[in-house]
C-alpha positions, 0 to 999 in steps of 0.5 A: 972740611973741618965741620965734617970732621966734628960732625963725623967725630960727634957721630961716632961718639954717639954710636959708641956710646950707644954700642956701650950702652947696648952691650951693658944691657946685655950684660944684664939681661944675661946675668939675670936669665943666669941667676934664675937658672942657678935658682931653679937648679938650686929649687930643683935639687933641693926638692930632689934632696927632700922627696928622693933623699939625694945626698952630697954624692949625687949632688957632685954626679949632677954636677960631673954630668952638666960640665959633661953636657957643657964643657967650659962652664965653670959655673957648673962645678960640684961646689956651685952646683951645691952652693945653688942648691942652698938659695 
């Protein structure tokens, strides 16, 4: 009986070690596809900026309308939006 407790104490180990590890992957791969997006956001609305004039106001408007779009993602404010914007 004692063998199985290590054995299953050892299996557990590894499973947790390997749900830590899995879940650190994730974190990556989500942080990488989000600063992509916040590049491409910033690309984007600097080219706007440049061939349509688009000022500061229109930059807050963009931003009132992604949090309309995605409530609960504060990463979508008018600063963040216009922070992204200078990448």
């Amino acid at each position: 009986m004692h063998g199985d407790h290590r054995t299953r104490q050892g299996f557990t180990h590894d499973l947790k070690a390997r749900v830590a590890a899995a879940r650190l992957s994730a974190t990556r791969a989500v942080n990488r596809e989000l600063i992509a997006l916040y590049w491409g956001i910033g690309k984007a609305i600097v080219d706007k900026q440049q061939t349509l004039g688009w000022g500061q106001s229109v930059v807050e408007q963009i931003a009132r309308d992604l949090r309309a779009a995605f409530p609960g993602a504060g990463f979508l404010g008018p600063q963040c939006v216009g922070h992204a914007s200078a990448l």
